[in-house]
gemmi code that builds the backbone of each chain (N, CA, C; Angstrom):
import gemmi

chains = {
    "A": [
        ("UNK", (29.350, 270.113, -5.307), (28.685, 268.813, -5.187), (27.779, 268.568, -6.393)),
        ("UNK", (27.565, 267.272, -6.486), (26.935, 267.070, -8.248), (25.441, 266.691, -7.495)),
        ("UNK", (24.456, 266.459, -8.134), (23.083, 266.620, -7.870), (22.923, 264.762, -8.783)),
        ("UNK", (24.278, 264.062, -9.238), (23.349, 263.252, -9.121), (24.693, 262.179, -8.747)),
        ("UNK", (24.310, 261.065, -7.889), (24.319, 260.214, -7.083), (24.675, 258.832, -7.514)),
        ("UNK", (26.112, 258.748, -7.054), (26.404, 257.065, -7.711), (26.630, 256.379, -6.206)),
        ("UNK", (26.239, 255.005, -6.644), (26.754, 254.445, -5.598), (27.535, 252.488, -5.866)),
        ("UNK", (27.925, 252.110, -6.129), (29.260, 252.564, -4.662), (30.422, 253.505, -5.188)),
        ("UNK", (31.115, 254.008, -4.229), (32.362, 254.369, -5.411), (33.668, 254.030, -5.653)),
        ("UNK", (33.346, 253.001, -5.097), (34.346, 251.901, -5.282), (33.952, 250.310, -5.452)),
        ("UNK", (34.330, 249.482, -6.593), (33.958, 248.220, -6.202), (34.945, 247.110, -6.914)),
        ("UNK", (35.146, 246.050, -5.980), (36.345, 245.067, -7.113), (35.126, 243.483, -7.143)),
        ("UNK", (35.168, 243.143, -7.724), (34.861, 241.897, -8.727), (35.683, 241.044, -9.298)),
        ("UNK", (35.177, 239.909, -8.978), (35.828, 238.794, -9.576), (34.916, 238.918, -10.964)),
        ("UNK", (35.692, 237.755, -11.908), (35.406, 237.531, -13.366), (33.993, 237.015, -13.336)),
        ("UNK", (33.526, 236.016, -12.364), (32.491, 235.259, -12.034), (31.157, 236.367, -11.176)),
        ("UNK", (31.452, 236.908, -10.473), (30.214, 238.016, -9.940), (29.631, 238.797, -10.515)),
        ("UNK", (28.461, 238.837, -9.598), (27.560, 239.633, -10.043), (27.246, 240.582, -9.257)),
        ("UNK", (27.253, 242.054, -9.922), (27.180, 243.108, -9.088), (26.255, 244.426, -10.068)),
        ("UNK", (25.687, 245.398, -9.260), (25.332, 246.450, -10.155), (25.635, 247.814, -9.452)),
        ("UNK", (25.876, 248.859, -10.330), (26.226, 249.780, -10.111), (25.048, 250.751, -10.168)),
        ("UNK", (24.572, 251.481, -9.355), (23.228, 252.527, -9.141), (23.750, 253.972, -9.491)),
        ("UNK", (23.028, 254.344, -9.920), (22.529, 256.714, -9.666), (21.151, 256.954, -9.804)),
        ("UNK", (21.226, 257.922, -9.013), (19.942, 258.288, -8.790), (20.272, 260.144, -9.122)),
        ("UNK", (19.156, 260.481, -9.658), (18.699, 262.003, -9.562), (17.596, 262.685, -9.296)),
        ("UNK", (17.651, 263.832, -8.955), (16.353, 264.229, -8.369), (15.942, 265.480, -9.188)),
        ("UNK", (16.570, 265.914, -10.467), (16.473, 267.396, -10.862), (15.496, 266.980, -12.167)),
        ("UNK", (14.429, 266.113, -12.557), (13.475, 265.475, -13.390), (13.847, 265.833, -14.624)),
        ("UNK", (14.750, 265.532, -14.912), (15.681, 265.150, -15.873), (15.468, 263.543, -16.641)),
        ("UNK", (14.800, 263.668, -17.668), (14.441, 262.126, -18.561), (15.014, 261.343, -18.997)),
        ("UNK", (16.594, 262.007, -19.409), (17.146, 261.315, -20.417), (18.345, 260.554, -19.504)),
        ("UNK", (18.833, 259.846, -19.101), (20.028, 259.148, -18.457), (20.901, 258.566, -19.249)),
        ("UNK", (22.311, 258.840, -18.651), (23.387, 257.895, -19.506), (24.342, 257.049, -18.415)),
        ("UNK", (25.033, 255.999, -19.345), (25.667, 255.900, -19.018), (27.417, 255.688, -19.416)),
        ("UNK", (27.814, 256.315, -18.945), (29.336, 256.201, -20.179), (30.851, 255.429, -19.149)),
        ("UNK", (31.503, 255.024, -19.949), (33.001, 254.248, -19.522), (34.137, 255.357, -19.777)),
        ("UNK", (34.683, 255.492, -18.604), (35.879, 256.287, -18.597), (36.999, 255.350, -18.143)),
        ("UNK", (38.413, 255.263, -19.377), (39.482, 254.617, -18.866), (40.372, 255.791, -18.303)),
        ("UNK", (41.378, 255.295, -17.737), (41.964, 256.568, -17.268), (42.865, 257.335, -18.305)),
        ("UNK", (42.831, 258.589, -18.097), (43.392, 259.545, -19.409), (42.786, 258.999, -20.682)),
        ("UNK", (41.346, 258.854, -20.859), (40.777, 258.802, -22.029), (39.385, 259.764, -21.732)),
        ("UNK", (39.228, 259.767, -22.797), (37.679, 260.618, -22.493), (36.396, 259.701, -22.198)),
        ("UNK", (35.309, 260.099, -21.450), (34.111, 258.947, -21.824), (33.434, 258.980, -22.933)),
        ("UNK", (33.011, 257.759, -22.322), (32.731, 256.529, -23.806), (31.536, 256.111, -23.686)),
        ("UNK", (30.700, 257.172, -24.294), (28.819, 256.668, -24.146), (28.634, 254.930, -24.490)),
        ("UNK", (27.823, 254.268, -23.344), (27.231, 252.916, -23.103), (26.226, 253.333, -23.764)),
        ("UNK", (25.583, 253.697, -22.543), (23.545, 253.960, -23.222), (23.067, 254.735, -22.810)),
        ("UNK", (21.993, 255.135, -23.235), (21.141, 256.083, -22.972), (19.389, 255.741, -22.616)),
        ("UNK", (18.976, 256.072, -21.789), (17.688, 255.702, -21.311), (16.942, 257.617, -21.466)),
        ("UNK", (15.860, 257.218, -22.569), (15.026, 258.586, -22.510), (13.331, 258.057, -22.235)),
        ("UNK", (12.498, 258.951, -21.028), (11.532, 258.394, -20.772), (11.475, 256.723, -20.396)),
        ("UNK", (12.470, 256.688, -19.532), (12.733, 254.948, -19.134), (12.847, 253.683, -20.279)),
        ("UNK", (12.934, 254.739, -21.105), (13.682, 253.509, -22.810), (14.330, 253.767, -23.140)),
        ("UNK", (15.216, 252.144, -23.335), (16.566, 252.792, -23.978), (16.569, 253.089, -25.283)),
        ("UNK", (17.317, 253.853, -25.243), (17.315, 254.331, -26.579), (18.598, 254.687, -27.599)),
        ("UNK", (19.627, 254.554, -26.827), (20.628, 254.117, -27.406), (21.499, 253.271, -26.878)),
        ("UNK", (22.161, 251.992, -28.076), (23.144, 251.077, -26.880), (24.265, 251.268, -27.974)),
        ("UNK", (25.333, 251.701, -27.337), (26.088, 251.788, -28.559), (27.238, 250.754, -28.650)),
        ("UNK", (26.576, 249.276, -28.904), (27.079, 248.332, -29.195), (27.798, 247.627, -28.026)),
        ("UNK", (27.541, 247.774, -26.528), (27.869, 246.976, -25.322), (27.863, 246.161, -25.113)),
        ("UNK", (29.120, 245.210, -25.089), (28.382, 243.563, -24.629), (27.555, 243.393, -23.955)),
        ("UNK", (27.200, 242.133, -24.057), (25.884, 242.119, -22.970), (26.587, 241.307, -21.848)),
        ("UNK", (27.294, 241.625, -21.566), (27.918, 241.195, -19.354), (27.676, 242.848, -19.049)),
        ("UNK", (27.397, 243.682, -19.611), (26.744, 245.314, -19.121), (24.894, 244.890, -19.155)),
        ("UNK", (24.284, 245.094, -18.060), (23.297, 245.328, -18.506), (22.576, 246.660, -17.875)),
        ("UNK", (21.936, 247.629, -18.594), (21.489, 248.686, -17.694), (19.727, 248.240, -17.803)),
        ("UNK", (19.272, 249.188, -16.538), (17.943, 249.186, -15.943), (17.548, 250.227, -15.427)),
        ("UNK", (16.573, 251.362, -16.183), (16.290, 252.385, -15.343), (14.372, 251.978, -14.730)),
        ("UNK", (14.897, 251.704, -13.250), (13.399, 251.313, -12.962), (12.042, 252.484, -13.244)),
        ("UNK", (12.681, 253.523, -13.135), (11.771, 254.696, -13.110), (12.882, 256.380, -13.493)),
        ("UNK", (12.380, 257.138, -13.462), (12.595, 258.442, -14.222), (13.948, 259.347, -12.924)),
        ("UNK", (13.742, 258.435, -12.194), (15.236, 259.054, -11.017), (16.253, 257.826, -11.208)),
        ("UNK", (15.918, 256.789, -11.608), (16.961, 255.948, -10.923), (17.389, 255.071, -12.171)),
        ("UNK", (19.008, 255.370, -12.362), (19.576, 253.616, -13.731), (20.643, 252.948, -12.729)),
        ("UNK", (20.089, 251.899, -13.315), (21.450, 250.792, -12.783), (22.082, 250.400, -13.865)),
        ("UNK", (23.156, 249.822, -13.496), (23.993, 248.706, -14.383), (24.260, 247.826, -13.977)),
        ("UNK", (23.461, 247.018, -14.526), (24.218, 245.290, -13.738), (25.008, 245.215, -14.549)),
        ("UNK", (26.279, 244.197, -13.632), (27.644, 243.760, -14.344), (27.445, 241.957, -13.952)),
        ("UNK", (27.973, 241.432, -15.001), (27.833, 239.720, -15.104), (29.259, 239.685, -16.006)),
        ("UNK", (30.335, 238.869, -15.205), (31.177, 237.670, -15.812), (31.959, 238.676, -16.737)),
        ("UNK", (32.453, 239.729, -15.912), (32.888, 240.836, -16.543), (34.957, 240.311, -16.744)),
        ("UNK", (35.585, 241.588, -17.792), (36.623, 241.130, -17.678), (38.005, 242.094, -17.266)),
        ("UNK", (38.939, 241.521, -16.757), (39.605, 243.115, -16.535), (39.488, 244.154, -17.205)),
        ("UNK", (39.801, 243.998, -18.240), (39.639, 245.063, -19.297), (38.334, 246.235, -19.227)),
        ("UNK", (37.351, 245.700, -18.483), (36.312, 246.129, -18.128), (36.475, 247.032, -16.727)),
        ("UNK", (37.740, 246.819, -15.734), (37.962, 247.882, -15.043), (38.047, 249.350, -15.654)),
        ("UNK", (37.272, 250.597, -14.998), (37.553, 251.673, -15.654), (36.789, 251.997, -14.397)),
        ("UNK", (36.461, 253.956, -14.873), (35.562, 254.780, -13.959), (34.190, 254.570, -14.614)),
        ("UNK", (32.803, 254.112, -14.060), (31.921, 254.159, -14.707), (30.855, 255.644, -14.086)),
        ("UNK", (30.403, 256.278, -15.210), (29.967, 257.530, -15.001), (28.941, 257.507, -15.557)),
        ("UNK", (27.506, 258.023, -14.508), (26.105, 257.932, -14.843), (26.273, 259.777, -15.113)),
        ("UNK", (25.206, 260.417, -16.005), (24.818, 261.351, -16.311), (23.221, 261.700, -16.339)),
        ("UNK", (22.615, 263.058, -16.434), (21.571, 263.451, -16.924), (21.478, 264.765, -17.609)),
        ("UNK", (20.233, 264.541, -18.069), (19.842, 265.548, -18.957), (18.678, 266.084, -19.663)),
        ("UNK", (17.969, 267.210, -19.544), (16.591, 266.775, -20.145), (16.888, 266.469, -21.626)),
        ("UNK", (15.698, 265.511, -21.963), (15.516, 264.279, -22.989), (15.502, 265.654, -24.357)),
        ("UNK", (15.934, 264.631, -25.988), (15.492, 265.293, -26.624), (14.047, 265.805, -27.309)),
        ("UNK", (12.781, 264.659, -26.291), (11.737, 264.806, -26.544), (10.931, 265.856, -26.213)),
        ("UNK", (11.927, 266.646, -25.190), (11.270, 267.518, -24.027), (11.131, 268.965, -25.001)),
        ("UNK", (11.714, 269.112, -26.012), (11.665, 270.408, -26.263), (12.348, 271.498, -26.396)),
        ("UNK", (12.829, 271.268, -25.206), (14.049, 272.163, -24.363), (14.831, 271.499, -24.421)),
        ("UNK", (15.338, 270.379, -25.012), (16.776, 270.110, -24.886), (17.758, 270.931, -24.938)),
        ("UNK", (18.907, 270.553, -24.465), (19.615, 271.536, -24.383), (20.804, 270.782, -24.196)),
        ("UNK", (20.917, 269.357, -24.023), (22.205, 268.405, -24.173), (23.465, 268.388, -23.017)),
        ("UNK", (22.782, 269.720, -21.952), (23.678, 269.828, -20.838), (24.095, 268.278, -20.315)),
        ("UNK", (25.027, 267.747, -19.953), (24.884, 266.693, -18.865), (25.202, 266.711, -17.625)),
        ("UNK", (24.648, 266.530, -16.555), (25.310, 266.391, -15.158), (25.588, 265.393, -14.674)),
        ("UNK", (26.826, 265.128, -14.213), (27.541, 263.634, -14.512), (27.324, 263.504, -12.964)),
        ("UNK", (27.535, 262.250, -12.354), (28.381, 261.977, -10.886), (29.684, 261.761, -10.939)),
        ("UNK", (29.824, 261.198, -9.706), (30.960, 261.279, -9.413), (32.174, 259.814, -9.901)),
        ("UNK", (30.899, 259.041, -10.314), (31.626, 257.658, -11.081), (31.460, 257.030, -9.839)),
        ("UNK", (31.608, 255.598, -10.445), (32.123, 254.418, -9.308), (33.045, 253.880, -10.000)),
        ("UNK", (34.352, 253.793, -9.481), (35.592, 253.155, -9.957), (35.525, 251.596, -9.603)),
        ("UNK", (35.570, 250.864, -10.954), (35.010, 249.728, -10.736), (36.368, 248.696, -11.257)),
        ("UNK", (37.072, 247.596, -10.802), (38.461, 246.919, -10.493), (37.909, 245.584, -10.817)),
        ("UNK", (37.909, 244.780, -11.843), (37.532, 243.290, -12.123), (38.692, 242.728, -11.864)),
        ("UNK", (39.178, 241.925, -11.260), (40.186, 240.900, -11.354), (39.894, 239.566, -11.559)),
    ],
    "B": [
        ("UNK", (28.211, 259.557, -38.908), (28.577, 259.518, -37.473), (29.310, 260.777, -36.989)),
        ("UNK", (28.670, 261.254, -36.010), (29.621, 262.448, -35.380), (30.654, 262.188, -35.140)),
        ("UNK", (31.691, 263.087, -35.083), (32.742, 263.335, -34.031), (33.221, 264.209, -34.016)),
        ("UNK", (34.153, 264.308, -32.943), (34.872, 265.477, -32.235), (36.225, 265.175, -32.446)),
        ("UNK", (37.511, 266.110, -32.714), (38.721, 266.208, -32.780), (39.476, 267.594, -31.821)),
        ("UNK", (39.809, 267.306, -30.938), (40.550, 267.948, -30.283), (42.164, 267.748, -30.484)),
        ("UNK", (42.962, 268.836, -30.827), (44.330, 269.046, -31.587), (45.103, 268.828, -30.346)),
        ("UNK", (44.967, 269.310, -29.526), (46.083, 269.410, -28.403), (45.648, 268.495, -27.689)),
        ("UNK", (46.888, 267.246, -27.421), (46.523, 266.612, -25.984), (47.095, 267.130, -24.572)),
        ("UNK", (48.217, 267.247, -24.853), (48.935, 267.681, -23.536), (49.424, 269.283, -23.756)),
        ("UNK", (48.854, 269.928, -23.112), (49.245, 271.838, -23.309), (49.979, 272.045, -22.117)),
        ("UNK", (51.394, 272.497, -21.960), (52.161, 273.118, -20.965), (52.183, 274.831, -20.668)),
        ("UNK", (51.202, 275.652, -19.668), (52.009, 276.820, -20.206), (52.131, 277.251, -18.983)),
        ("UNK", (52.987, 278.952, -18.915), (52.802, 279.267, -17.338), (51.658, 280.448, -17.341)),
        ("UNK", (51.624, 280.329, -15.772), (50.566, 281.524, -15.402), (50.547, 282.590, -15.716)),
        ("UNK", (49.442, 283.198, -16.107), (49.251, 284.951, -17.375), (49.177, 284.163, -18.761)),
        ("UNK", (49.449, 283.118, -19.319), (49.551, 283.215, -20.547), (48.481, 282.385, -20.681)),
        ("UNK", (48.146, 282.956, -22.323), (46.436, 282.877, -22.895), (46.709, 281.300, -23.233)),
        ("UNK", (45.686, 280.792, -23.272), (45.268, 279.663, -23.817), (44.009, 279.690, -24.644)),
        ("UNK", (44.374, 278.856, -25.503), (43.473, 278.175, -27.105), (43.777, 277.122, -26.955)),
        ("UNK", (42.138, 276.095, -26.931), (42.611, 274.775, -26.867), (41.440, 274.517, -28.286)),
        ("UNK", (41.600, 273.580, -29.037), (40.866, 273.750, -30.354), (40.594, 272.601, -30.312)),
        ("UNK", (39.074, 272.725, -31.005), (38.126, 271.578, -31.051), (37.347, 271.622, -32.563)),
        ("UNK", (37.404, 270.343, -33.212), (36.424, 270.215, -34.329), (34.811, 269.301, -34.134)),
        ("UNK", (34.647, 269.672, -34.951), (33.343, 268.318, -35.000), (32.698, 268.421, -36.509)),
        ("UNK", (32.075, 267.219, -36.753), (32.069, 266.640, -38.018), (30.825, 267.338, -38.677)),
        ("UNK", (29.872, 266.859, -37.907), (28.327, 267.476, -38.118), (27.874, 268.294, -39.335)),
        ("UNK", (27.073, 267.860, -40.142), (27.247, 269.238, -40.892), (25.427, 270.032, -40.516)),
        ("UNK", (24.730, 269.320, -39.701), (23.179, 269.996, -39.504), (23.891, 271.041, -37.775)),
        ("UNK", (22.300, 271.331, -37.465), (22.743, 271.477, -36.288), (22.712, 271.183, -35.161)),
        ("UNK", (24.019, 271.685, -34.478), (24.406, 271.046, -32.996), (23.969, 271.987, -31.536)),
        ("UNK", (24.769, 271.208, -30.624), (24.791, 271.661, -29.652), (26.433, 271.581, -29.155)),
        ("UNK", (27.230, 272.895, -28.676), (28.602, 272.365, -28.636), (28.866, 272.251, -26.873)),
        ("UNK", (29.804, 271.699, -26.545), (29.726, 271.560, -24.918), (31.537, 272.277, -24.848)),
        ("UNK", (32.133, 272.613, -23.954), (33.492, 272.273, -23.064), (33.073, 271.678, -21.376)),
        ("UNK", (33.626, 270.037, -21.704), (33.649, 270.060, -19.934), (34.852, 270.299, -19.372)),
        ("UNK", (35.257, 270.281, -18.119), (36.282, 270.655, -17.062), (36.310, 269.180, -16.474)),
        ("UNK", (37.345, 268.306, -16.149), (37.679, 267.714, -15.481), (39.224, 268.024, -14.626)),
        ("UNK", (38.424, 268.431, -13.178), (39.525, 268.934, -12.027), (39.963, 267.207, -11.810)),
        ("UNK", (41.694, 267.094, -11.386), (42.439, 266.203, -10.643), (41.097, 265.646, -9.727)),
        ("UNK", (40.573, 264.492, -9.719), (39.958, 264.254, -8.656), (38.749, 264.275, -8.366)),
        ("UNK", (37.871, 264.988, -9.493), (36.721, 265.646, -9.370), (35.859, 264.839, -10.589)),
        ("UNK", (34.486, 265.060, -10.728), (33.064, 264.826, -11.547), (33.652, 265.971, -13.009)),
        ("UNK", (33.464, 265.131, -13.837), (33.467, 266.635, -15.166), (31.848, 267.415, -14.669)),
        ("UNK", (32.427, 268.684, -14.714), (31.214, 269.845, -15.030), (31.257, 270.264, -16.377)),
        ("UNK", (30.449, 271.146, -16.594), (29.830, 272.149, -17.495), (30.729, 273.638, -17.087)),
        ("UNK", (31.674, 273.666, -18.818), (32.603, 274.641, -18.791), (31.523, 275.900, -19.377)),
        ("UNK", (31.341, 275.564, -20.333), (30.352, 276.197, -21.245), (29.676, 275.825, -22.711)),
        ("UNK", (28.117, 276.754, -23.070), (27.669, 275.730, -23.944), (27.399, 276.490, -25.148)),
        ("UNK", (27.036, 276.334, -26.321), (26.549, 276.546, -27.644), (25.374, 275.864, -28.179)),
        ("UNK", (24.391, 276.845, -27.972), (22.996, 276.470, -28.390), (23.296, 276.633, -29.640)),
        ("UNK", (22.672, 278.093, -29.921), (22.211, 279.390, -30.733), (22.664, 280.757, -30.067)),
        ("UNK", (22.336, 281.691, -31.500), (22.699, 283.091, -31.093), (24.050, 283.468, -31.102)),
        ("UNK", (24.316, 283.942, -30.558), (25.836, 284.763, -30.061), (26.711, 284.066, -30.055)),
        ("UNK", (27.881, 283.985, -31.026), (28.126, 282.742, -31.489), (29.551, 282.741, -30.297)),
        ("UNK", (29.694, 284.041, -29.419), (30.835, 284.043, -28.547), (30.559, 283.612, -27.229)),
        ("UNK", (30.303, 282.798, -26.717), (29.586, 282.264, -25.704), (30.869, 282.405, -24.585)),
        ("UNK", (30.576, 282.874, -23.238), (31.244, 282.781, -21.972), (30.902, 282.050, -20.991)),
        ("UNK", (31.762, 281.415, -20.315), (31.471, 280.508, -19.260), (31.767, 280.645, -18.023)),
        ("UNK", (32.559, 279.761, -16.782), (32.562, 280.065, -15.579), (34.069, 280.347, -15.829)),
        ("UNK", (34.495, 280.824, -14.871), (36.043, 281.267, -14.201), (36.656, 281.783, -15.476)),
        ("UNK", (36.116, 282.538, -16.172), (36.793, 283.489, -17.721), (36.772, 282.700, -18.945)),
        ("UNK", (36.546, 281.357, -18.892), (36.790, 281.022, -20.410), (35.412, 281.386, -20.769)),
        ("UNK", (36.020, 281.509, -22.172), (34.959, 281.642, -23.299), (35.432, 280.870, -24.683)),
        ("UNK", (34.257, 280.686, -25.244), (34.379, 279.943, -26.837), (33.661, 280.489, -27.929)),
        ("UNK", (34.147, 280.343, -29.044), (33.439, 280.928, -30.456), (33.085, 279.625, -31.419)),
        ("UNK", (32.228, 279.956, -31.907), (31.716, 278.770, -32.441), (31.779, 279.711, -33.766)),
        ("UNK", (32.559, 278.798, -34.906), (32.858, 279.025, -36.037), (32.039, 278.439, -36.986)),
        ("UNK", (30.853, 278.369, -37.622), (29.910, 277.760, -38.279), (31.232, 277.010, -39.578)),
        ("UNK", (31.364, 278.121, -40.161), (32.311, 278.014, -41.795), (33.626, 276.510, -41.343)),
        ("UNK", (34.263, 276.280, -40.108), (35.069, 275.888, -39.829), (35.026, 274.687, -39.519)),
        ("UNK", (33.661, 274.695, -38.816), (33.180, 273.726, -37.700), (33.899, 273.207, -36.203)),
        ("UNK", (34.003, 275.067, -35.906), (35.225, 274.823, -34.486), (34.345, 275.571, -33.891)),
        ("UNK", (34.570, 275.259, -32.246), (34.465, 275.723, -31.316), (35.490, 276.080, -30.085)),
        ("UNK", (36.313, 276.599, -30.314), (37.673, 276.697, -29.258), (37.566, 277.383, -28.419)),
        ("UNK", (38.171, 276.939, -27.818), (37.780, 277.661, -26.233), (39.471, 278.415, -25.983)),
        ("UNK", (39.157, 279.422, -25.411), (39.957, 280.410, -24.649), (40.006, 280.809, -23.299)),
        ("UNK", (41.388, 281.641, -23.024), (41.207, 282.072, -21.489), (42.953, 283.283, -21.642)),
        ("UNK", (42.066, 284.452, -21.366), (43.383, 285.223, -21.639), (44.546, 285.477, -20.871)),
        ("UNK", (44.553, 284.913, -19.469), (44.923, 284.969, -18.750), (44.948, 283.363, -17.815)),
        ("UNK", (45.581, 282.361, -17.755), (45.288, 281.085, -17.230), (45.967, 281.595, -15.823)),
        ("UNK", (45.683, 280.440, -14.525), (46.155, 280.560, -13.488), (46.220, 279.521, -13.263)),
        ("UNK", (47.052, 278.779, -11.948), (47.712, 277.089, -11.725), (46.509, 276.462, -11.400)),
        ("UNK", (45.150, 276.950, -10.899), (44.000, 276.301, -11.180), (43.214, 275.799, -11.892)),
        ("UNK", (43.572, 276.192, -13.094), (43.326, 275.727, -14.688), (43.575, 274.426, -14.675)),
        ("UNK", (44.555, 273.887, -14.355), (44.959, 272.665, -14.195), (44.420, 271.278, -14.237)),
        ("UNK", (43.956, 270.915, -15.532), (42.887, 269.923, -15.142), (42.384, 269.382, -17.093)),
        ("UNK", (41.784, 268.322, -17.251), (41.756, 268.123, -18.335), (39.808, 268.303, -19.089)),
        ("UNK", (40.292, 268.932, -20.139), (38.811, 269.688, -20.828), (38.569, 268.918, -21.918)),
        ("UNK", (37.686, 268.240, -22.026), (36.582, 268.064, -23.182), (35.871, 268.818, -23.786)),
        ("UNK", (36.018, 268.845, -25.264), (34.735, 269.449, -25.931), (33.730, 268.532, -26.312)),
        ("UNK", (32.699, 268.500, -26.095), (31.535, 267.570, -26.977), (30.646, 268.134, -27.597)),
        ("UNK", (29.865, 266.942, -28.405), (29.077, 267.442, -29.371), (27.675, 266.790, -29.607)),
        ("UNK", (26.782, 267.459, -29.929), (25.363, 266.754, -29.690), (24.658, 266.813, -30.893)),
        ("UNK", (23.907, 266.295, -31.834), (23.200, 266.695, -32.678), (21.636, 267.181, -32.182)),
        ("UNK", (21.254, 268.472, -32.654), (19.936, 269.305, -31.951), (19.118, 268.278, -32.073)),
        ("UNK", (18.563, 266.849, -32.201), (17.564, 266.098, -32.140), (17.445, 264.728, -31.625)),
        ("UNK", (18.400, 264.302, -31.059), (18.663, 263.274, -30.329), (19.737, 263.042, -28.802)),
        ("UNK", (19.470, 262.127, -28.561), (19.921, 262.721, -26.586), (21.504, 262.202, -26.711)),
        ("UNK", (22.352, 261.657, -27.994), (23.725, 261.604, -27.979), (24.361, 262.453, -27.849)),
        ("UNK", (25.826, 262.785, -26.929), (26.419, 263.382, -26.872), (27.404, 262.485, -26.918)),
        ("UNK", (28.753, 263.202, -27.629), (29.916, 262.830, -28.117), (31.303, 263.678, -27.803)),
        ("UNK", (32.122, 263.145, -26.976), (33.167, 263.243, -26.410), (34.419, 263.472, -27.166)),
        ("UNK", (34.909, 264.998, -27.637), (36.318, 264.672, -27.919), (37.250, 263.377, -27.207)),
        ("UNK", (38.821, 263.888, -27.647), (39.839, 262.703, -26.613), (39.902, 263.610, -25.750)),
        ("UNK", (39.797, 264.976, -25.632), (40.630, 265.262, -24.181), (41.582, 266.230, -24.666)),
        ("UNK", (42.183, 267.648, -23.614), (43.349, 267.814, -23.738), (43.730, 267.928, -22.165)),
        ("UNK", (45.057, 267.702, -22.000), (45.381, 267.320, -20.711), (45.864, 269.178, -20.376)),
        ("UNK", (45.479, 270.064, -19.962), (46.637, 271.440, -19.228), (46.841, 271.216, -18.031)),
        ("UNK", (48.241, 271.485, -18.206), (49.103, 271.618, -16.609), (49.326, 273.134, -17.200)),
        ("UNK", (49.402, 273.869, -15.986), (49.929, 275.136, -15.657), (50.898, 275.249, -14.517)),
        ("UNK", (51.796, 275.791, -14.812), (53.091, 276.198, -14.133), (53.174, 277.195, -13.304)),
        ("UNK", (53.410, 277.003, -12.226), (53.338, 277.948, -11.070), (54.579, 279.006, -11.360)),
    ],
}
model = gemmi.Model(1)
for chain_id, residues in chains.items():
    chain = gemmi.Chain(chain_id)
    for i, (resn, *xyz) in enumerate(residues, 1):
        res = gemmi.Residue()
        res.name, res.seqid = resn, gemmi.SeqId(i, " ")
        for name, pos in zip(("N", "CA", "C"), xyz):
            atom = gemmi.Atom()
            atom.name, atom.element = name, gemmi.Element(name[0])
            atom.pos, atom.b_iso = gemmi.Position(*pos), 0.0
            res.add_atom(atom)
        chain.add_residue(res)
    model.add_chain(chain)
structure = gemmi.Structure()
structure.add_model(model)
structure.setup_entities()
């Protein structure tokens, strides 16, 4: 079992909705990601939130938007998304590289498989 | 810009026989090297990692990897595979000072019963 927490894990969307995708962790872990997995491809770092800032976007449209309210929890809101945008979306953690101890481990969930039509 | 090159996508072999799955990365300061495990069905875990030190690092269920400074490889091994192997591995790569990590493509192993 993974220690960190997606929810839903499943969701379909129209082109027009609005929906967001949650994880939560509890192992105080700073740094959060979030990455796009198509199927039989590898993931594909979105962003990264260290100390609840982002800190890296690696060039995401903006119908992705992420939000980490606090140091357990990122979302992703999705807006006016397009098929192409169906994939597995996979939250991660890790302690930050500010911490010292980095160490770059990530502990992923389990994804929410997300279906735009 | 980093990256990762993994040689093999799709590896066929049968059970008892060793596997080498080979991984590059670009980097020339230093890193942090990863292998994940993605089981049929499952969350990628943590195969095994490369800080520092011992540059032969071992992980869970027998693999192990060597991290080749001169080469800039980290390949992972297993001298003995079994039909549980079965599943597709990432190597990634981190630079020691920032929270990116970077994803080979993947190699897909099936093992043969």
């Amino acid at each position: 079992d993974t220690e960190v927490t997606q929810t839903p894990k499943h969701l379909v969307m129209g082109m027009t909705n609005k929906k967001s995708l949650k994880c939560e962790q509890h192992m105080g872990h700073r740094a959060m990601y979030w990455y796009k997995q198509k199927a039989k491809k590898p993931p594909e770092l979105m962003f990264v939130y260290s100390y609840e800032k982002l800190s890296i976007n690696e060039s995401v449209p903006s119908r992705f938007s992420p939000e980490c309210p606090n140091s357990s929890l990122l979302n992703l809101h999705l807006h006016a998304l397009q098929p192409e945008d169906s994939a597995l979306y996979l939250c991660a953690s890790s302690q930050s590289a500010n911490e010292g101890r980095h160490t770059g481990e990530l502990f992923f969930g389990e994804g929410s498989r997300l279906t735009v039509l | 810009a980093q990256s990762v090159s993994q040689h093999n996508h799709h590896v066929i072999l049968s059970e008892a026989a060793s596997l080498e799955l080979g991984c590059n990365y670009s980097y020339g300061g230093t890193v942090n090297l990863f292998w994940y495990v993605q089981y049929p069905g499952q969350h990628l875990q943590l195969l095994l990692k490369y800080f520092s030190g011992d540059p032969l690092v071992k992980g869970i269920k027998g693999f192990e990897a060597e991290f080749i400074k001169s080469k800039f490889s980290f390949n992972l091994r297993k001298p003995s595979v079994q039909w549980s192997d079965t599943a597709e591995y990432f190597c990634a790569v981190n630079e020691n000072r920032d929270d990116k990590i970077i994803f080979g493509k993947g190699t897909r192993l099936h093992i043969l019963p």
